[in-house]
Z-matrix of the N, CA and C atoms (Angstrom, degrees):
N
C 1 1.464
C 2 1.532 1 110.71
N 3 1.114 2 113.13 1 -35.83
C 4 1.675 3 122.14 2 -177.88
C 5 1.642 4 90.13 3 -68.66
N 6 0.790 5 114.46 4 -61.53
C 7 1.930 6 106.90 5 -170.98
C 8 1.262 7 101.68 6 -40.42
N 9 1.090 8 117.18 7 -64.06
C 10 1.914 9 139.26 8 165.95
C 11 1.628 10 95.33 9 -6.50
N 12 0.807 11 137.68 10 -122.15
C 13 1.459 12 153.95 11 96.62
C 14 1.078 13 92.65 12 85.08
N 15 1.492 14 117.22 13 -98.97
C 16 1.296 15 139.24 14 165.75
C 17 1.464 16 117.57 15 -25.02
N 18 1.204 17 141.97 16 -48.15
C 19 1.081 18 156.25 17 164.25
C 20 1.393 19 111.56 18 -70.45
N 21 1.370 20 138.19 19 -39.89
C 22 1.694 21 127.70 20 152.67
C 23 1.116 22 117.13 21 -53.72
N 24 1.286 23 120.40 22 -37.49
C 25 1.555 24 120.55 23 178.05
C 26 1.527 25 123.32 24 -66.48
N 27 1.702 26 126.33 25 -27.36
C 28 0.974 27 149.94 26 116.77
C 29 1.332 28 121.48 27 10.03
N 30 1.741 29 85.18 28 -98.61
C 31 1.178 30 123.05 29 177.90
C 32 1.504 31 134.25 30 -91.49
N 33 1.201 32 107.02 31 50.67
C 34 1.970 33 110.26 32 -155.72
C 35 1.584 34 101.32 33 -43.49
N 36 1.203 35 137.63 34 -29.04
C 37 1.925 36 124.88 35 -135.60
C 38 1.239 37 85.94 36 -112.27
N 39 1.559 38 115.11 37 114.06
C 40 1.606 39 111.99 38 173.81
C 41 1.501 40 105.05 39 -114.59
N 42 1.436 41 111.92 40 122.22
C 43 1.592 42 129.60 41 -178.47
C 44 2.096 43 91.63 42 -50.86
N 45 1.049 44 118.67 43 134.22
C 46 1.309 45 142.38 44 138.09
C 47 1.927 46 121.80 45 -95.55
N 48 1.303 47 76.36 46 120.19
C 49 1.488 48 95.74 47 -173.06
C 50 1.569 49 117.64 48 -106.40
N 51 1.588 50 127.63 49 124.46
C 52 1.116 51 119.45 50 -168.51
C 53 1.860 52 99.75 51 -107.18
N 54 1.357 53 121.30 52 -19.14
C 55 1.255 54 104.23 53 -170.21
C 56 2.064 55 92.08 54 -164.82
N 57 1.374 56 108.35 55 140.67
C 58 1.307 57 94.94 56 167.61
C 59 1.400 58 156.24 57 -86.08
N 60 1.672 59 90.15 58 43.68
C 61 1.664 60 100.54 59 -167.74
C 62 1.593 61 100.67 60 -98.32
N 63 1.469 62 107.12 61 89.48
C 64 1.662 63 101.53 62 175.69
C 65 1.405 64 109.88 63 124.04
N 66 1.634 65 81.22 64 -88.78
C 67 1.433 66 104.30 65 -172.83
C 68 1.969 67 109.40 66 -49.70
N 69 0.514 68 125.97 67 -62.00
C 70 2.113 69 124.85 68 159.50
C 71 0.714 70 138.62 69 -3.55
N 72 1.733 71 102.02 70 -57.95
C 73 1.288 72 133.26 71 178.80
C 74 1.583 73 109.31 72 -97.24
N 75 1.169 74 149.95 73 24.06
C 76 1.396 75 169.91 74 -143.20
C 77 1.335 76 100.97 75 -167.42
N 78 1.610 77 140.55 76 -47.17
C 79 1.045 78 132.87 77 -173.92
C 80 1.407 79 98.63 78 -87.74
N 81 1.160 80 128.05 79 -38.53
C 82 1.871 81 121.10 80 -174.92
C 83 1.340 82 117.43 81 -73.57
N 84 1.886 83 110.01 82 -17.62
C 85 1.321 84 103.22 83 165.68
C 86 1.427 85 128.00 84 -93.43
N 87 1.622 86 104.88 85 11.23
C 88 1.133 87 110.27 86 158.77
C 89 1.626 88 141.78 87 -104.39
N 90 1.284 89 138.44 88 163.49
C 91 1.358 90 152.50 89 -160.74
C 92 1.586 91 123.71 90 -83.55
N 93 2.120 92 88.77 91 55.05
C 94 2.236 93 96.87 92 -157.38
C 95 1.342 94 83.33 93 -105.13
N 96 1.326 95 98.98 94 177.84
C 97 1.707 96 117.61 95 174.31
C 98 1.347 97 108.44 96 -80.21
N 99 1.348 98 113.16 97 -36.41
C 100 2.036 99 136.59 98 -173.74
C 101 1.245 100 98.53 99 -141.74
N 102 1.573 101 78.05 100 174.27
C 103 2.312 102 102.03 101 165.45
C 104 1.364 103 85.16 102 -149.54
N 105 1.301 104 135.30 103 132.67
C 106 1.477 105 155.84 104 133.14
C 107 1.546 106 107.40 105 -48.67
N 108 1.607 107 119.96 106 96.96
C 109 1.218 108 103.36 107 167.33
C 110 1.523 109 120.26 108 -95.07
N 111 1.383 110 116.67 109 99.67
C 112 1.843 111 122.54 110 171.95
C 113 1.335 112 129.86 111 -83.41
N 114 1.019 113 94.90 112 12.82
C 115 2.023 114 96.63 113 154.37
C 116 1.488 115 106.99 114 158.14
N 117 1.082 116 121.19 115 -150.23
C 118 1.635 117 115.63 116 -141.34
C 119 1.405 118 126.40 117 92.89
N 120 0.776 119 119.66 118 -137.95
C 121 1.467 120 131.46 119 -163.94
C 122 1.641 121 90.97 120 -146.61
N 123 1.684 122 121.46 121 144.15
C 124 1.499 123 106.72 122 -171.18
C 125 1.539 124 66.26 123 -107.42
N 126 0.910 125 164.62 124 125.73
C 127 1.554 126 164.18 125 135.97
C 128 1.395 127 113.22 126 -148.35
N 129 1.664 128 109.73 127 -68.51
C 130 1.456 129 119.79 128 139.22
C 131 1.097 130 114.77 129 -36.56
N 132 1.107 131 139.41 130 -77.32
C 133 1.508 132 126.32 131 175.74
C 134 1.090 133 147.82 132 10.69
N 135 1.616 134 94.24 133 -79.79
C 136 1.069 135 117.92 134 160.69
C 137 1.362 136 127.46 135 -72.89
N 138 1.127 137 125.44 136 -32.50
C 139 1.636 138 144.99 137 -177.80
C 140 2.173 139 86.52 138 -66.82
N 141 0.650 140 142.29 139 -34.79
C 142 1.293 141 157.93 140 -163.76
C 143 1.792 142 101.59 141 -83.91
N 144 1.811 143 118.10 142 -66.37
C 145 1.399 144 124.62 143 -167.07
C 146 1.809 145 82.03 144 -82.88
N 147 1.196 146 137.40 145 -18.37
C 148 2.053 147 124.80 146 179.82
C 149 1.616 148 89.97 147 -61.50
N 150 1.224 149 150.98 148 -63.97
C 151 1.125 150 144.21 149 -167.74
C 152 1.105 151 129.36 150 -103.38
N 153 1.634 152 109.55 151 42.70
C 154 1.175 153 123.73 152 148.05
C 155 1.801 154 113.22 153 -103.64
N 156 1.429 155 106.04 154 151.17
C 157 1.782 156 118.32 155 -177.30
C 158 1.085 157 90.36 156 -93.69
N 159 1.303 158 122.34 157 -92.47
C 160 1.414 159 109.15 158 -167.84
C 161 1.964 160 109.82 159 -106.17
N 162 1.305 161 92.33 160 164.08
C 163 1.996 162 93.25 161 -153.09
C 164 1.772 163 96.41 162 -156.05
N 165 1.737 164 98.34 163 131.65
C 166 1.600 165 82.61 164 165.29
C 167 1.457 166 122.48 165 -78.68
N 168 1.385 167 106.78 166 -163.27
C 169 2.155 168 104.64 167 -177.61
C 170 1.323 169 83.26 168 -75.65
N 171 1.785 170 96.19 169 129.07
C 172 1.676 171 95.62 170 152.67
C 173 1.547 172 101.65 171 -111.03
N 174 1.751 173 103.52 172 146.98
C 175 1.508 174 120.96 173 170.06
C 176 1.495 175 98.28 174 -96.78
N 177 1.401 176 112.06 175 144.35
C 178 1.650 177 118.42 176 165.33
C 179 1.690 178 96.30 177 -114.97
N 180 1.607 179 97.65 178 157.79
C 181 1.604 180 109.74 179 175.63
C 182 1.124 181 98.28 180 -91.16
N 183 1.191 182 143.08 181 122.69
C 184 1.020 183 131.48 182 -170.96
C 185 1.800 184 109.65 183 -98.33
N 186 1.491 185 108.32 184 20.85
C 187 1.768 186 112.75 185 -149.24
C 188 1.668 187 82.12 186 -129.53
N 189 1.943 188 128.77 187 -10.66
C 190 1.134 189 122.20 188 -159.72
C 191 2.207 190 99.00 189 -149.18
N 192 0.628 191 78.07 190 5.31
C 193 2.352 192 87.76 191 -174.54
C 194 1.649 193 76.06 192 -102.56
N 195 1.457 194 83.35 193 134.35
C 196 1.542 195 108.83 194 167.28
C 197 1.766 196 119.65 195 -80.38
N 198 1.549 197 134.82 196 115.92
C 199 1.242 198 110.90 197 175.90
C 200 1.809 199 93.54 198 138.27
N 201 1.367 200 116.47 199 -41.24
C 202 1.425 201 128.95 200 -145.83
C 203 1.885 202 95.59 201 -119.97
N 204 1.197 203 96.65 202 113.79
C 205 1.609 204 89.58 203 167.23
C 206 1.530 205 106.58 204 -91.18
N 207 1.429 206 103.47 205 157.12
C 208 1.370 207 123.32 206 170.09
C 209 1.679 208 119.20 207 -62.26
N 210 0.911 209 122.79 208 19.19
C 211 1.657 210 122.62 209 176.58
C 212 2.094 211 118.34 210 -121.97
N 213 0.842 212 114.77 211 -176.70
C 214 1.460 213 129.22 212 -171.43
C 215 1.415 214 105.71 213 -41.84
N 216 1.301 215 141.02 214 -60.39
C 217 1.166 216 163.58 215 -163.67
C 218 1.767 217 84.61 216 -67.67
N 219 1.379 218 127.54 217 -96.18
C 220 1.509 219 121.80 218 163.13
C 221 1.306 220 119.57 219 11.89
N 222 1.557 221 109.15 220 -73.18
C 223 1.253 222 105.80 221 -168.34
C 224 1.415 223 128.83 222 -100.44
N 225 1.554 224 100.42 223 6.56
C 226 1.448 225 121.11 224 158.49
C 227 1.751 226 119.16 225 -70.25
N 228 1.592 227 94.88 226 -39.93
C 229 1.557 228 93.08 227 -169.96
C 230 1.716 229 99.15 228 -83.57
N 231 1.714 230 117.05 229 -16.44
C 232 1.334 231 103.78 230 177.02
C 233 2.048 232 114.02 231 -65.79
N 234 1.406 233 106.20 232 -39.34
C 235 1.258 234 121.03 233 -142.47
C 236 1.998 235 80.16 234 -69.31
N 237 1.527 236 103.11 235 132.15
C 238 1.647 237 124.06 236 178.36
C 239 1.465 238 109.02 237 102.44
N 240 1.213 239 108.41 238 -14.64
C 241 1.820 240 109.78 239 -167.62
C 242 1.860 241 89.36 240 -123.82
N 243 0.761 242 166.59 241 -17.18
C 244 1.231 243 157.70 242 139.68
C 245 1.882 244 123.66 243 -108.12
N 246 0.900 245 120.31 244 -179.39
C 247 1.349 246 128.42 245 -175.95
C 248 1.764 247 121.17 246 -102.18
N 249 1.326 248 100.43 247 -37.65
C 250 1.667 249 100.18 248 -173.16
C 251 1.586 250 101.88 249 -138.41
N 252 0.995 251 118.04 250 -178.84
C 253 1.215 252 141.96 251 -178.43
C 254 1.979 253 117.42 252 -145.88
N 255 1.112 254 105.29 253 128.18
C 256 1.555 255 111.63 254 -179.11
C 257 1.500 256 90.43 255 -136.57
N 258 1.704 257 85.04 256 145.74
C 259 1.254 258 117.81 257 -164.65
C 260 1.516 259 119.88 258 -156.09
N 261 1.119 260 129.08 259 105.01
C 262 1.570 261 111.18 260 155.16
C 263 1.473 262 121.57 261 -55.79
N 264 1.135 263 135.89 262 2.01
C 265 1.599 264 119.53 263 -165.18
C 266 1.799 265 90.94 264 -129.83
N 267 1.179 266 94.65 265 153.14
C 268 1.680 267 108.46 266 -179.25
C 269 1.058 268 131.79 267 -82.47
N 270 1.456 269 108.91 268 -22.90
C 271 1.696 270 122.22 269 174.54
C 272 1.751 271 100.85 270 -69.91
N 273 1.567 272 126.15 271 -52.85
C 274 0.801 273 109.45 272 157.96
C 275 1.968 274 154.24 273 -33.16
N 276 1.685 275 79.56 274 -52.56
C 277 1.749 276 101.24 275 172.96
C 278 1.679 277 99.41 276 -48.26
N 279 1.547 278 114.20 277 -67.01
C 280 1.383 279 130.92 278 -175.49
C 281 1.915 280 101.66 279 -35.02
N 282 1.434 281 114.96 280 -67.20
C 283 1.333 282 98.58 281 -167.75
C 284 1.179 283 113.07 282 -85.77
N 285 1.537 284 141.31 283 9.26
C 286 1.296 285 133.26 284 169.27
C 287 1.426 286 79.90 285 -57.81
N 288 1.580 287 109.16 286 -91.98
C 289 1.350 288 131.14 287 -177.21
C 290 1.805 289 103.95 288 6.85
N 291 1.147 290 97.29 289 -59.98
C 292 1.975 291 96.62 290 -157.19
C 293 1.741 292 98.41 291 -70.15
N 294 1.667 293 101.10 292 -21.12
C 295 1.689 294 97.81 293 -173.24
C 296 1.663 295 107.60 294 -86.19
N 297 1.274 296 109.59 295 -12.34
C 298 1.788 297 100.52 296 169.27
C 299 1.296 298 89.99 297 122.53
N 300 1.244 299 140.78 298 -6.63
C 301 1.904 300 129.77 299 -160.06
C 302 1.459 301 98.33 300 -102.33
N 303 1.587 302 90.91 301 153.33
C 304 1.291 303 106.79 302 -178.26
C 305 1.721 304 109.70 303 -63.67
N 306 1.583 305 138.18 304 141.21
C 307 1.116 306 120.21 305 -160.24
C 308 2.156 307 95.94 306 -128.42
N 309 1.038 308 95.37 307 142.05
C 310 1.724 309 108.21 308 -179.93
C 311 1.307 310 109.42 309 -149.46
N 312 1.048 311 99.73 310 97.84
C 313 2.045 312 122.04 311 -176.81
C 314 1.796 313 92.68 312 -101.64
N 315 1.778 314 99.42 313 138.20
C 316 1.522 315 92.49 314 -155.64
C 317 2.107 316 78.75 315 -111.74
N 318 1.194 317 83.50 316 -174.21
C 319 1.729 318 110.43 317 -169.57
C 320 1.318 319 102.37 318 -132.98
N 321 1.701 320 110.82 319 125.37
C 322 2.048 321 94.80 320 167.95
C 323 1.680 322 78.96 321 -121.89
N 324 1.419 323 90.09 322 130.52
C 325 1.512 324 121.94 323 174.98
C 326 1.677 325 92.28 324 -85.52
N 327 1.046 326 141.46 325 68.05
C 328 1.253 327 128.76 326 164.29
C 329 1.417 328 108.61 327 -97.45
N 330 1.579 329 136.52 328 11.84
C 331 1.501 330 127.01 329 155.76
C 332 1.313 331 96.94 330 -178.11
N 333 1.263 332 107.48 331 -179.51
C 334 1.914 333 105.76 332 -172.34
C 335 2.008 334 106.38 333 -67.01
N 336 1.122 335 89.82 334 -21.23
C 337 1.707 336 95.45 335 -164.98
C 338 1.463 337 84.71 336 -63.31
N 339 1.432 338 113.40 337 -91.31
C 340 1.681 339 105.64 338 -177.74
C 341 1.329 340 125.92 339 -30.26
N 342 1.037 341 127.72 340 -44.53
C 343 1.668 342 122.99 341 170.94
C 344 1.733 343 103.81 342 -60.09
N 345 0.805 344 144.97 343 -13.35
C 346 1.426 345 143.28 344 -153.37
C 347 1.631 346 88.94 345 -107.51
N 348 1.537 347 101.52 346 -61.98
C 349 1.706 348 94.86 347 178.90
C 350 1.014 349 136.37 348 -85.79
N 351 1.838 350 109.37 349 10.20
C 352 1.146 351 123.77 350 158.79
C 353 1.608 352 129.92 351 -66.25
N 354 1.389 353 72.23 352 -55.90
C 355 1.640 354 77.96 353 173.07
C 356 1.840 355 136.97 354 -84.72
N 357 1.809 356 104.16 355 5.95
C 358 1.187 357 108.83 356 152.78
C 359 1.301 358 120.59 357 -86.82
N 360 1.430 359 117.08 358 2.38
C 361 1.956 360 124.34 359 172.76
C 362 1.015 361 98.50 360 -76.91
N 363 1.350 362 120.97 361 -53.14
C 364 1.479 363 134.25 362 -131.86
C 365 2.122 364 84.11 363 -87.35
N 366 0.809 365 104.15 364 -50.50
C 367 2.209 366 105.77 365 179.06
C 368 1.432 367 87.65 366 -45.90
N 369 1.468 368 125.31 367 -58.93
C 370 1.293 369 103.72 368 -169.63
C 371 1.098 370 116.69 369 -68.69
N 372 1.317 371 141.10 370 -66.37
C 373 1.344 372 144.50 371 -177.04
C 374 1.422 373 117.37 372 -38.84
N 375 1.218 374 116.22 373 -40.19
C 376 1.662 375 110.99 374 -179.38
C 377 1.310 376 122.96 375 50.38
N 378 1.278 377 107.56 376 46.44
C 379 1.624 378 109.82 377 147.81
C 380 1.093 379 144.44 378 -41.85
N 381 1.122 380 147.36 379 167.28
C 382 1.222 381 156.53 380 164.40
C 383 1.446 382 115.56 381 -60.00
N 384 1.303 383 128.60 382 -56.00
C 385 1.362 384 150.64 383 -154.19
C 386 1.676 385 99.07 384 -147.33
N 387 0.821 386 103.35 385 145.67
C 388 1.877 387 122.92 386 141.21
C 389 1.268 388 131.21 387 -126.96
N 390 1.540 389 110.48 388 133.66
C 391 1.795 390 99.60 389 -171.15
C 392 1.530 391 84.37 390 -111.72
N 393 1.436 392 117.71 391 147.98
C 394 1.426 393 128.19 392 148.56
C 395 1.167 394 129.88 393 -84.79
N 396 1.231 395 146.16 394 146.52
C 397 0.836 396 150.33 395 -153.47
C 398 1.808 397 107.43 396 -156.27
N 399 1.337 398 115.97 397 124.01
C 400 1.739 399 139.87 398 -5.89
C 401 1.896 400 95.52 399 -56.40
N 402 1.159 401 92.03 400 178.44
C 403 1.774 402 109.28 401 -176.20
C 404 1.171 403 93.10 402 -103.47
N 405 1.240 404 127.30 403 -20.45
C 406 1.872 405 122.55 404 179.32
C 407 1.876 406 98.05 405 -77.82
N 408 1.334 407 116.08 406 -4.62
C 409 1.473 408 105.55 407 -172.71
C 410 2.304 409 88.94 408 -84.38
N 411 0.941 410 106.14 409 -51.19
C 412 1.060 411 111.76 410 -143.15
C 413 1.148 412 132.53 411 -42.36
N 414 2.074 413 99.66 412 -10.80
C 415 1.433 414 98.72 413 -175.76
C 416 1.447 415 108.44 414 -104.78
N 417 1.283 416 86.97 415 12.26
C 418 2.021 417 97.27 416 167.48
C 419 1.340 418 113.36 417 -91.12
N 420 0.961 419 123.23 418 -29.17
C 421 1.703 420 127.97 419 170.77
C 422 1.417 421 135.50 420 -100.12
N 423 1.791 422 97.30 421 -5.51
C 424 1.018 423 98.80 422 168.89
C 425 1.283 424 153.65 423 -36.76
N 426 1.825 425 127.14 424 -45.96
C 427 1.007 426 151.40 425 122.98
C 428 1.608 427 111.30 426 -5.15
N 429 1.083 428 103.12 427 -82.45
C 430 1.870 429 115.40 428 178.13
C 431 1.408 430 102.60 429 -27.11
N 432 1.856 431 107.31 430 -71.79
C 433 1.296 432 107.59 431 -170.14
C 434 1.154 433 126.35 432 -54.93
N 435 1.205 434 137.81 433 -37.42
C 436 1.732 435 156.23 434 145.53
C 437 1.566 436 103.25 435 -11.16
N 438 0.950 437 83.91 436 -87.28
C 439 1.810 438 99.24 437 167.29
C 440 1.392 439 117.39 438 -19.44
N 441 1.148 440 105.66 439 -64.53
C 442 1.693 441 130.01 440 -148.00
C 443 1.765 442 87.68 441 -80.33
N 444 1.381 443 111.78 442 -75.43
C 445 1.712 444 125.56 443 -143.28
C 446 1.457 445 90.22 444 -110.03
N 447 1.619 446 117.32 445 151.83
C 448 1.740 447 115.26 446 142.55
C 449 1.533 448 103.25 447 -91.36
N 450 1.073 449 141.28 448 -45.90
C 451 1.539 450 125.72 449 -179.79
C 452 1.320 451 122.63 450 -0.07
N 453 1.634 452 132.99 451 124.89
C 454 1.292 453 111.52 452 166.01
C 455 1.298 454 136.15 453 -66.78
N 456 1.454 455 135.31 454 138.93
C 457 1.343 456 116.01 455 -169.19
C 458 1.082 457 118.36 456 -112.36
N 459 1.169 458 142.96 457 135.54
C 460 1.520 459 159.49 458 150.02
C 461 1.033 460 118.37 459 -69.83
N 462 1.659 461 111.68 460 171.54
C 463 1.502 462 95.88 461 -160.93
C 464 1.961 463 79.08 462 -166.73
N 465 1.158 464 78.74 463 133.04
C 466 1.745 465 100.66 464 169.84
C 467 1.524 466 145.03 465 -155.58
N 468 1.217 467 135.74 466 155.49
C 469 1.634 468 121.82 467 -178.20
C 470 1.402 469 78.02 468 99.54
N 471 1.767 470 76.78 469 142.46
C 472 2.180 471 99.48 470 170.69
C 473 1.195 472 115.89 471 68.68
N 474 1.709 473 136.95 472 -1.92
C 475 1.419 474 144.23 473 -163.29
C 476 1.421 475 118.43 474 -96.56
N 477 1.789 476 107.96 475 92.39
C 478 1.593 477 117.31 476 -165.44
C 479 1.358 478 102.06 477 -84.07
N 480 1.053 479 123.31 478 -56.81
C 481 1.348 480 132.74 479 -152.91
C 482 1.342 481 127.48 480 -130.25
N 483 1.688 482 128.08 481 164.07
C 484 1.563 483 110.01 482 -152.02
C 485 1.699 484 98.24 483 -76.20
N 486 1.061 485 111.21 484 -35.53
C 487 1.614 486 126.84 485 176.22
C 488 1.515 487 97.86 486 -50.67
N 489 1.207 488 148.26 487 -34.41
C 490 1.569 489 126.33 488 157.93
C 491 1.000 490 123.32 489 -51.04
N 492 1.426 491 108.95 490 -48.26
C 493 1.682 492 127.08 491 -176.53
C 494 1.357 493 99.48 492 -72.15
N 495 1.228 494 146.35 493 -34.93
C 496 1.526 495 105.96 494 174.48
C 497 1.658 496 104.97 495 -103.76
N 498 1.379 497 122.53 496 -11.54
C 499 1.839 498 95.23 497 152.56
C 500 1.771 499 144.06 498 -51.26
N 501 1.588 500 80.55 499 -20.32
C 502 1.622 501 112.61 500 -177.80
C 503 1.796 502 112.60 501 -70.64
N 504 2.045 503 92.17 502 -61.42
C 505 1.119 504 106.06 503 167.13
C 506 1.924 505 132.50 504 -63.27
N 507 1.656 506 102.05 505 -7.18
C 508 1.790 507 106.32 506 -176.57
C 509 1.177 508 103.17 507 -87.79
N 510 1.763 509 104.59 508 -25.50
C 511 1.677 510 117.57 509 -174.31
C 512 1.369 511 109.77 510 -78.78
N 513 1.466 512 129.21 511 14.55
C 514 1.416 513 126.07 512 163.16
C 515 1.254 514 112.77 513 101.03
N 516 1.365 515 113.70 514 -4.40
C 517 1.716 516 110.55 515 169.27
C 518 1.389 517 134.11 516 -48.97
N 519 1.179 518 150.08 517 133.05
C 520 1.465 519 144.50 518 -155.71
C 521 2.033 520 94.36 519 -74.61
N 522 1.152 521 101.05 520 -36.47
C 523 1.682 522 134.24 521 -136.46
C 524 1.323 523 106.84 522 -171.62
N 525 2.131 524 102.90 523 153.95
C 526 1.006 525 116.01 524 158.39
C 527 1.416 526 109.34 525 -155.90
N 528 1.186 527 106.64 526 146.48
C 529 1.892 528 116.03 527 -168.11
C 530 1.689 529 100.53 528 -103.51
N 531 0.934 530 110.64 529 157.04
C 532 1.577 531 132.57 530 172.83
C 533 1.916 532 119.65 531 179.96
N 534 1.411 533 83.63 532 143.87
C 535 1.505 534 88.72 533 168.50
C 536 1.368 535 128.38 534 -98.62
N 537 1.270 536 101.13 535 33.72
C 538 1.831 537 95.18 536 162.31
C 539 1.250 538 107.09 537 -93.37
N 540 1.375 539 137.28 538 169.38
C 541 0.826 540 129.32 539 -172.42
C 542 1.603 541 105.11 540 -106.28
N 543 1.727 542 114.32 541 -53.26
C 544 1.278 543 113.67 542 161.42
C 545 1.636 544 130.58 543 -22.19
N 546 1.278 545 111.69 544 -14.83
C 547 1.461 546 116.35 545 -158.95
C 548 2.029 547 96.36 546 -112.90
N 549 1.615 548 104.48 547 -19.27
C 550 1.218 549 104.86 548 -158.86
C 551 2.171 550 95.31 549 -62.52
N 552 1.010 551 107.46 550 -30.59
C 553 1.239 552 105.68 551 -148.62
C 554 1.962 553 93.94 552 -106.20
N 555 1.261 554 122.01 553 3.75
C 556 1.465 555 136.05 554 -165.37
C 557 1.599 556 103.46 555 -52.39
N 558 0.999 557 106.84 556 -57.39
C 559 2.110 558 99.20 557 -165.09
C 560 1.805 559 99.72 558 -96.04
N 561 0.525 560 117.64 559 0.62
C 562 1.518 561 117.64 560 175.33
C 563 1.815 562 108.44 561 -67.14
N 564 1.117 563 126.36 562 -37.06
C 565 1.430 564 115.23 563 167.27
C 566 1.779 565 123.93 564 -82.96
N 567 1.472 566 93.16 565 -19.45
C 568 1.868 567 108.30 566 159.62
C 569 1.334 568 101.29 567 -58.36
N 570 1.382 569 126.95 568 -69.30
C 571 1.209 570 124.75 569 -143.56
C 572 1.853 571 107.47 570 -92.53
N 573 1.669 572 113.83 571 10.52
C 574 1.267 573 108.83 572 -177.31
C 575 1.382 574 132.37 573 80.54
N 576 1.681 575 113.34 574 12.62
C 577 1.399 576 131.77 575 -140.83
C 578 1.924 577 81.82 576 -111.32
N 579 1.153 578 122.77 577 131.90
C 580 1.269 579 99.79 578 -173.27
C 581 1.911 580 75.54 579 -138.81
């Protein structure tokens, strides 16, 4: 997890991936900390990260990848063939956790109520990470979350431009995921990262 970490901080812009036509194979040939895989087929997927040499951590959703149910069995057959697991639900978070994978249980800030009962899941569950979701929420709650959780938080959904990503990132975000691609590679010539 410390490598984890270390390598978002790095590397803040994590490619989100909805399917592996392209976009997969564009993010694995590139120089990220992760890839968020959010749907597709986890079959392809994986058939895709088998012939890669070297590869960043990929997390799968395991609540949104086609192929993979969200329960024990799921995250049994993930745990050795990927790195993390994301999840909105806690039973999940819980058994990534016990299987060794990196764990990212997400948050939709869509009003104070959800953020409120988000983040009494999230104390229990004890993830690794939390991403919020939209990433335009995050620098409104930021504060709250501070408060509330140490988890690092991420922040994703709604992310046009590099100027989100570092309002996102001043607002205390560990990280932020998106599927543009233009954006995957954005602060890396700011920060000297070549």
């Amino acid at each position: 997890m410390k490598e984890f970490l270390e390598a978002l901080r790095r590397r803040p812009v994590v490619p989100a991936v909805r399917g592996p036509e392209g976009l997969l194979e564009r993010a694995l040939a590139g120089d990220h900390a992760a890839i968020f895989a959010l749907g597709g087929d986890v079959f392809q997927t994986l058939e895709l990260l088998s012939g890669t040499r070297r590869r960043p951590l990929v997390c799968v959703n395991v609540d949104t990848v086609g192929g993979i149910a969200a329960d024990q069995s799921g995250v049994k057959f993930l745990a050795g063939r990927v790195e993390g697991v994301i999840s909105t639900h806690r039973h999940i978070v819980e058994l990534a956790r016990g299987a060794g994978l990196i764990t990212i249980q997400r948050l939709f800030a869509i009003d104070s109520g959800a953020v409120e009962r988000g983040l009494k899941l999230i104390r229990r569950a004890a993830p690794d990470c939390v991403e919020i979701l939209p990433g335009l929420a995050y620098p409104e709650i930021a504060d709250e979350y501070h408060r509330a959780l140490s988890q690092p938080a991420l922040a994703g959904g709604l992310i046009r431009d590099p100027e989100t990503v570092r309002a996102i990132l001043a607002a205390g975000a560990t990280a932020v995921s998106t599927s543009d691609p233009s954006l995957w590679e954005a602060l890396d010539s700011e920060r000297g990262v070549m």
